[in-house]
N, C-alpha and C positions, 0 to 999 in steps of 0.2 A: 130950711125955710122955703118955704113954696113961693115960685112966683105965679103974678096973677094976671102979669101981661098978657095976651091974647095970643100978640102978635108971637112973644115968644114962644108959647105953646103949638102954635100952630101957625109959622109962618109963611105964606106965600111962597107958590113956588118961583114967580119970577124973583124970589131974594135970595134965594138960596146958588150956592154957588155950582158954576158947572164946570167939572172936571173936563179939560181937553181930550177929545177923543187921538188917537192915534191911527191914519185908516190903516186897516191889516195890509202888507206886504203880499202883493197878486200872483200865486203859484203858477207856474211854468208850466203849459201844455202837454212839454215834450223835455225827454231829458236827450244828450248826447253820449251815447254808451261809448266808455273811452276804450275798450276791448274792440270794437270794430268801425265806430267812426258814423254809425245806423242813430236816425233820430229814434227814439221810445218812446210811446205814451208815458206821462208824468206821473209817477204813484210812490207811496211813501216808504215803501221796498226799496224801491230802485233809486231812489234819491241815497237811503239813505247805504246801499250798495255802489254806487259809481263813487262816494267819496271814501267810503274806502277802499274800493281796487286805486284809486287814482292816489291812494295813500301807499298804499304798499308800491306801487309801480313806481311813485316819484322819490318816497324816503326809504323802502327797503330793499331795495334792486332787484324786486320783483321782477317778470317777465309776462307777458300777456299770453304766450304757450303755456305759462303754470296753472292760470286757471280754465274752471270748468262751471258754467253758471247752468244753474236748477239740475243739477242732478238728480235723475228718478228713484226713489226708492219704492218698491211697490210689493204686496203680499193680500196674502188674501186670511182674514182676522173672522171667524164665526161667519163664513159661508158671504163675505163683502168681499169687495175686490176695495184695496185700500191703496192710494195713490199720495206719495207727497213728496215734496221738492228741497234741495240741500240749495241755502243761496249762493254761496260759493265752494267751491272745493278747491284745495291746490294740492297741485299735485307734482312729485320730484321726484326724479330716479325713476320715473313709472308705478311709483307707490303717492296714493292719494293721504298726504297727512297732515290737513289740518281739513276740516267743515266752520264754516261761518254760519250763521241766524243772526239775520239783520232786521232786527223791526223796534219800533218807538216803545218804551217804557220801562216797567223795572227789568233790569239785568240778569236780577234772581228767578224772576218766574220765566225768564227760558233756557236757565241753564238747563232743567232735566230732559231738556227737549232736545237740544241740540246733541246732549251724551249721546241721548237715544240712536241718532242719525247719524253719528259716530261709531255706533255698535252698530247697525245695519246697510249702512252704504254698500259696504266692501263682504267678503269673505273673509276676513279679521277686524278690530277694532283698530280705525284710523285714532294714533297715538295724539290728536291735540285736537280742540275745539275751542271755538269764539262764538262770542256774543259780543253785538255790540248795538247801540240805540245813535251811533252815527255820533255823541258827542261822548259817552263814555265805552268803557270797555272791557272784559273779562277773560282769560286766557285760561281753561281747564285743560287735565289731565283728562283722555277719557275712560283710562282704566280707573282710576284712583275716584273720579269725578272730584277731586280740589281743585279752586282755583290756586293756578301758581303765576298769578300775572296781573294788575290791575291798571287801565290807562293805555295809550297808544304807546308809551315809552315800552312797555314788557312787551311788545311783538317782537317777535327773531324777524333780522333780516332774514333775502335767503341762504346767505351765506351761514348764517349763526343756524338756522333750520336744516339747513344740507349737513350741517354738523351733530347735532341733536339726532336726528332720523336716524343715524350711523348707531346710536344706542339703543335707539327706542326698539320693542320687542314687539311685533306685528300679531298678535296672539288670536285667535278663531274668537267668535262667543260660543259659547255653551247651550245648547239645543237647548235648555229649562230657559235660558233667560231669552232667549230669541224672540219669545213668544211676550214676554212679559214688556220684553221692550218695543215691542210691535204694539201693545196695548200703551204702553206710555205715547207714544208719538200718536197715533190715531186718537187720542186723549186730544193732545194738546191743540193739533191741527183742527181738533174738530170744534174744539170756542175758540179759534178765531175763524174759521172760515169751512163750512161743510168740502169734504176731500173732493167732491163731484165737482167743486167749483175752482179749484185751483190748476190751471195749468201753464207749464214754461211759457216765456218770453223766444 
């Protein structure tokens, strides 16, 4: 049955009700890099990288000598000179094994990116990699590329990682895939941000 009311077809907008707005929460200038104690320009990298070194350092007895922030990876891909940055590295024994990729969204779309920078950092594949979007998180093999970890609980301390690393098999990549994984990372870097434009902190 149709109504023929007016008003109810087409009510006024002073009658209609207005949802309370919420003002948005005013992002922070500057963040405090807890690796050196340096104020930073505010950006959604770095927010969501200082909460986790300050994660690892207060709950897995991390040390602030383990890491290494924006590591270069660099090569030159079809005559470009190709530039891009590892967010965190840590590094034990003097062997780098584990790389972080810390940026906002699905988890999925940067696993292959991060193997990638696992397979090219070093002169072998650094045996563990992360992802994380700052409230969840993925822990891969980088040879295997499975994940074997989901959540802040599956991180190794560093004790439980100084123990693992004792197994793990520091293996070269293979000149055919060097190239291929050089093509996957200059892929990925390059929808979010042209290589020309990123550079360390």
């Amino acid at each position: 049955m149709k109504c023929g009311r007016p008003s109810f077809l087409h009510p006024r907008a002073d009658a209609l009700p207005h949802a309370e707005e919420s003002p948005r929460p005013l992002l922070p200038d500057t963040l405090t890099d807890c690796l050196t104690g340096r104020e930073i320009p505010f950006s959604n990298r770095d927010n969501i990288r200082q909460r986790i070194l300050r994660f690892l350092l207060e709950e897995k007895g991390y040390r602030k000598e383990d890491f290494c922030i924006d590591r270069e990876i660099s090569f030159d891909l079809d005559g470009q000179k190709v530039v891009s940055f590892v967010d965190i590295s840590v590094v034990l024994g003097g062997k780098t094994v584990v790389v972080w990729k810390c940026a906002s969204g699905s988890l999925v779309s940067r696993e292959r990116q991060i193997i990638a920078s696992a397979r090219l950092l070093e002169d072998y594949v650094v045996p563990f990699a992360a992802v994380t979007n700052g409230t969840d998180l993925e822990l891969l093999d980088s040879l295997s590329e499975k994940v074997i970890g989901c959540g802040f609980c599956s991180v190794p301390s560093r004790e439980e990682l100084a123990e693992d690393i004792e197994k793990a098999a520091f293996r070269p990549v293979k000149g055919k895939k060097i190239v291929n994984e050089q093509r996957i990372l200059y892929t990925y870097d390059g929808i979010s941000c042209p290589v020309a434009c990123k550079t360390p902190r």
